[in-house]
C-alpha positions, 0 to 999 in steps of 0.5 A, spaced: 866 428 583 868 432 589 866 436 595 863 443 593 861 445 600 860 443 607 857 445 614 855 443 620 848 443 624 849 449 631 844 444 634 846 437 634 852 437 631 850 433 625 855 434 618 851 435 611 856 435 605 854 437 598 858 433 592 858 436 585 858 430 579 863 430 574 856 432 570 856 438 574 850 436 579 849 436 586 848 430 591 848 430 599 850 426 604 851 426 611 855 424 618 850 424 624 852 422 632 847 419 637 848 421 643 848 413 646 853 409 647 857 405 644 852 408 638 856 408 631 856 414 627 851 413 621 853 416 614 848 417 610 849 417 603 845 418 596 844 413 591 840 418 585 842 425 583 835 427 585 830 422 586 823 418 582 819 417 587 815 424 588 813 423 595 810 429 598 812 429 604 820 429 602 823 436 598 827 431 594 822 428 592 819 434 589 826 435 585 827 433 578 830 425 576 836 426 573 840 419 573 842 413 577 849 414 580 854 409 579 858 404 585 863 408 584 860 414 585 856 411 591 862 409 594 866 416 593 861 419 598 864 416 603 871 416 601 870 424 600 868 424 607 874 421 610 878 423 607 875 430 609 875 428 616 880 422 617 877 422 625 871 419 623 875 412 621 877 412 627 870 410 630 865 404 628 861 406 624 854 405 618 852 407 612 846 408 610 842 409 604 837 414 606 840 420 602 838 422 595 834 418 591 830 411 592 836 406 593 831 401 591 831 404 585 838 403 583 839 396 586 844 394 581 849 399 584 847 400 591 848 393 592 855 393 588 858 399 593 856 396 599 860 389 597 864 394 596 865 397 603 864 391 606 871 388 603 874 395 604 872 398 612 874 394 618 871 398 622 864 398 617 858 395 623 852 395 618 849 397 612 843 400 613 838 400 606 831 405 607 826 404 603 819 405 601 819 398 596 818 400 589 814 394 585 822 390 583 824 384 585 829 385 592 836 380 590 837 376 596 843 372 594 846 378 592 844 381 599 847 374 603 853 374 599 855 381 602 860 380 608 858 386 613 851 386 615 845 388 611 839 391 615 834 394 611 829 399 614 822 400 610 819 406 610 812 403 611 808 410 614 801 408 612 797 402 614 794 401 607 796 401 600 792 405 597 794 411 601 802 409 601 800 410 594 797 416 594 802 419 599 807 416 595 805 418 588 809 411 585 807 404 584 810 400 590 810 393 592 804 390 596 806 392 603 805 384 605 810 382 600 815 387 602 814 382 609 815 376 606 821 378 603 823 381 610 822 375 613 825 371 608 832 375 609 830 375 616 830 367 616 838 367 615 841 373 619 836 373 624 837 379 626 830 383 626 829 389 621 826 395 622 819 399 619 819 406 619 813 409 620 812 418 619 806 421 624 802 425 620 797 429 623 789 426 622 792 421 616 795 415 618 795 417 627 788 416 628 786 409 634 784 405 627 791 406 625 794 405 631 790 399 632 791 397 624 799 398 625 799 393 632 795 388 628 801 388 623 807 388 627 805 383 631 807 377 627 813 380 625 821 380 627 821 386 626 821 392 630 818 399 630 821 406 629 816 411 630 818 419 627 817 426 628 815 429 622 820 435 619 814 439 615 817 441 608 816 448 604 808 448 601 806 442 604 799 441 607 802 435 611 802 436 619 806 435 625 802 430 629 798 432 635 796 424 637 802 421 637 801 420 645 795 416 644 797 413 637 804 410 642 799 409 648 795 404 643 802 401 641 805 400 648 797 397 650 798 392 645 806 390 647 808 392 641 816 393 641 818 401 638 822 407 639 822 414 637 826 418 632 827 425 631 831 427 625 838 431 626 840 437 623 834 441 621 837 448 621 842 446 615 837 442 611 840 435 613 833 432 617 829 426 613 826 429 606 829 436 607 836 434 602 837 439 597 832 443 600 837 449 597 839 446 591 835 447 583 836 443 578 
């Protein structure tokens, strides 16, 4: 593998690399900097050329599934992007599997690489996993056995699972069994996991859903991560125009929650806009 090209973002300063497989595909990953301190960098790495699961609210999703990557593949990204800018080495920092493809689907291999980067980075702070969770089995002994710190983001965005199911376009895994799951991980490292939740206009940010949402976090060692949506190309989806009153119902029920803005739209790195230049 090697790097085909780089940029970065006039806004937020946000990095975005385009890898090319020995097979002549095109991943992506990305660096992004958060303005807080002592904030780690986050890089964001792929784990599939293209991606299976056909969202539609996520431009790599509308492309083609080519094939898995390998650990080695997975764990080049980072070293390419190192090796690009061997500053970034110098700071703390996350990899997340966020870029293209469902990590989720390519477990086997996910979890390789991050055992991996684990043993190979002093200065690795976590390894973050975002996930819609696909019907498969979730390897906890695996994920234990990891040294560095595993934190798992699931990409929840609906209240119900018919509607994850028809936004999504995939069979997933029923949304209180990817909690149990979670709270079984959480059990051991206790250390709260993260639900991500995408507003889109009048589909899932009406009160009820707000309501629905609070009811199901409140159990949960979990936290909130509310996020602007980034409209893709051909897409009916909105913005949301209730996000005050959707995060009013939210705080009126003491539910613990942050925003979320995704960095570097003008260069297609935001959340669901890789390989938004890219045909395969």
């Amino acid at each position: 593998m090697i790097l085909d090209s780089f940029c970065t973002s006039s806004i937020d300063g946000t990095y975005k690399y385009q890898f090319r497989t020995d097979d002549d595909y095109i991943i992506e990953a990305c660096v992004v900097f958060f303005s807080e301190k002592p904030a780690p960098v986050n890089i964001c790495i792929s784990s599939q050329v293209g991606c299976e699961c056909s969202c539609l609210f996520c431009v790599t999703g509308n492309k083609r599934f080519v094939r898995n990557l390998t650990s080695e593949e997975i764990e080049e990204q980072v070293a390419l992007i190192f090796e690009h800018n061997c500053n970034l080495l110098q700071h703390k920092f996350e990899i997340t599997y966020m870029g293209t493809g469902e990590p989720l689907r390519n477990k086997d291999n996910v979890f390789q690489s991050a055992k991996r980067f684990s043993q190979k980075y002093d200065l690795l702070h976590r390894i973050n996993i975002s996930s819609i969770f696909p019907d498969v089995d979730i390897p906890l002994q695996e994920i234990f056995s990891i040294k560095t710190f595993v934190h798992f983001q699931y990409s929840l965005h609906f209240v119900t699972d018919s509607l994850r199911t028809q936004y999504f376009r995939r069979k997933l895994a029923p949304i209180q069994s990817v909690f149990q799951v979670l709270n079984e991980l959480y059990a051991i490292n206790k250390s709260p996991y993260c639900v991500n939740y995408v507003l889109f206009d009048s589909i899932n940010d009406r009160p009820q859903d707000a309501e629905i949402l609070s009811k199901m976090m409140q159990p949960l060692p979990a936290y909130l991560k509310i996020s602007k949506y980034c409209p893709i190309k051909d897409s009916t989806l909105k913005e949301s125009t209730h996000s005050k009153q959707f995060c009013q119902i939210l705080d009126e029920a003491k539910i613990v929650w942050k925003s979320f803005e995704s960095k570097g739209a003008d260069i297609h790195a935001a959340c669901g806009h890789l390989l938004s230049d890219i045909q395969f």
